[in-house]
N, C-alpha and C positions, 0 to 999 in steps of 0.2 A: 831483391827478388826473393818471393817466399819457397822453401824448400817443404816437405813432406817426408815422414818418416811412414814406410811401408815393412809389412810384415813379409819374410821372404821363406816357404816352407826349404825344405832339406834341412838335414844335419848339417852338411861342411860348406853349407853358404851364408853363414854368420847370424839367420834371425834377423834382423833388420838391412834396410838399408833408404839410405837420403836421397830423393828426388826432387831435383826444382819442380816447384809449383806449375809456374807457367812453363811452357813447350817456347823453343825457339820457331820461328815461323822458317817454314820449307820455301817459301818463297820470297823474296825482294824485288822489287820494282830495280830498274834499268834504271832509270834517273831519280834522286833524291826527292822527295815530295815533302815541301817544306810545312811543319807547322806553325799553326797562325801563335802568334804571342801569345801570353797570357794578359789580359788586363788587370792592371792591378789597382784603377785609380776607380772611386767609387762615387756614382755621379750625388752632388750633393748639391742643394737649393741656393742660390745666388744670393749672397751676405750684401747688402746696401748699404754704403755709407752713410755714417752717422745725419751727416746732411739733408741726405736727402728725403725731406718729410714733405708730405702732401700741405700746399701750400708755399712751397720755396720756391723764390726767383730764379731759373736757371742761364744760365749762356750756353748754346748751342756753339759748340767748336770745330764740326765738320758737318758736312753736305749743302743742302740746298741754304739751309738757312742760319748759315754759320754766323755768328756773332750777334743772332737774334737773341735777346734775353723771353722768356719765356715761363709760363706759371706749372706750376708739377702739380697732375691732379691724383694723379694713381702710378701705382708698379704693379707690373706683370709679374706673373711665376717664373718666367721667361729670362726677368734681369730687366727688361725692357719698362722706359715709362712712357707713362702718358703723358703731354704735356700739351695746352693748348697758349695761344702767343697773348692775347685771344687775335682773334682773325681778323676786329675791326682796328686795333691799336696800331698791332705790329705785321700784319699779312700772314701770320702762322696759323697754320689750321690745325684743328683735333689731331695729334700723328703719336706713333711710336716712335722714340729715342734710346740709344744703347747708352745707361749709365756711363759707362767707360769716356762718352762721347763731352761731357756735360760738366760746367765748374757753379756748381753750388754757390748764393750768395748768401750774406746773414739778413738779406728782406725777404719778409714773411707776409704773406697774403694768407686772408681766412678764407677756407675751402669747405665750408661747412655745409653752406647752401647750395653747393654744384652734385646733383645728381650723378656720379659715374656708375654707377651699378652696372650698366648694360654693357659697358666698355671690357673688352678681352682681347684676346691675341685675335682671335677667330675675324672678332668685328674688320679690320686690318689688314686680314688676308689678300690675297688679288686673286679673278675669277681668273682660271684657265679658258682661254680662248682654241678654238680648234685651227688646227693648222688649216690654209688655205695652200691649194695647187699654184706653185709658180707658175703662173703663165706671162705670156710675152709682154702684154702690158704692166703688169705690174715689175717686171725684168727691166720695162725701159722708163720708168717710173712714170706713165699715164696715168696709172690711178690715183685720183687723190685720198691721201688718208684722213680717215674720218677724227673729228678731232673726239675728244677725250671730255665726257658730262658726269659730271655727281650726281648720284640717286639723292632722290628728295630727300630720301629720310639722311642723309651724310649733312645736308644743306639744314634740316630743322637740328638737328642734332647738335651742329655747331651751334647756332642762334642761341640755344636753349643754353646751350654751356656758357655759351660769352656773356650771356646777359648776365648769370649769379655773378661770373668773373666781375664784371665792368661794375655790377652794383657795389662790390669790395672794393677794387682800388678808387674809386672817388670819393670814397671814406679818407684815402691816405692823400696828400695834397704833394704834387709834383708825381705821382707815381708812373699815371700816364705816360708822363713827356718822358720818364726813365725807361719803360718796357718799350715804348717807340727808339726809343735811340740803341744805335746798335755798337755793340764790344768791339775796342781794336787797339793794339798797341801801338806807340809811334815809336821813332825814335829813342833809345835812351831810355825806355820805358824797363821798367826791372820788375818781371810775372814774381818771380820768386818772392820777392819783398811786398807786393801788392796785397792789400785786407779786402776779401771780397764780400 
């Protein structure tokens, strides 16, 4: 607390005297009014494993297409990459993946000739749909739901990826029949010990 030295006239009242700065407040709230923390962690840009370089075979280890092996075409600002299966080999489409999610192998595909420039988080997004009124039919599930179409351009978009893809791996011989087949441990299998 900062104090103040003030001038104080008379003779027998000493010439100065120390005043806190700031005033105590005349008022207090009835219940405690908590303050928020400080933060103290400062947001920093997502470090990539050494691994993971555009080009690399990856294994998908959780969601839809866990044990897919898969080609890394880009990283987002995000932490997030890009990575397509391609769609004709393995059924993986152009999608985002959470590093975290993903085991790096030592095959390398050249990625030179795949255009990703237009690829962002944004591209990825999902459109917000407007809430529809519950009504009775859809409460007793009469309605049928409409199923789920890819914009053309999602459809040319992957074509155009997989072909650069598909022109590279038939350069390498067996690579195919490797990105089709899918990662799984059996038995007595030891990850830790494994060269990938």
């Amino acid at each position: 607390m900062s104090a103040v030295t003030k001038q104080i006239g008379g003779a027998k009242n000493g010439g100065k005297r120390v005043i806190p700065g700031d005033k105590a407040s005349k008022w207090y709230p009835a219940e405690d009014i908590p303050a928020p923390k400080k933060v103290r962690k400062s947001i920093r840009p997502t470090a990539l494993r050494s691994s993971l370089k555009p080009g690399a075979i990856l294994i998908i280890l959780a969601g839809r297409f866990r044990g897919k092996r898969v080609v890394l075409l880009k990283s987002f600002e995000d932490g997030t990459l890009l990575v397509s299966g391609p769609f004709k080999v393995n059924g993986v489409p152009l999608r985002r993946v959470n590093a975290r999610y993903v085991i790096a192998t030592s095959t390398v595909v050249s990625v030179e000739g795949v255009d990703v420039s237009k690829f962002n988080a944004a591209y990825f997004t999902k459109e917000k749909k407007a809430k529809k009124s519950d009504g009775e039919a859809e409460f007793f599930g009469d309605e049928k739901k409409e199923k789920k179409s890819l914009s053309d351009e999602r459809v040319s978009d992957q074509k155009s990826v997989d072909k650069a893809i598909l022109a590279e791996i038939k350069k390498v011989p067996a690579l195919k029949a490797y990105l089709a087949s899918s990662f799984s441990l059996k038995k007595g299998d030891k990850p830790h010990l494994m060269k990938f």
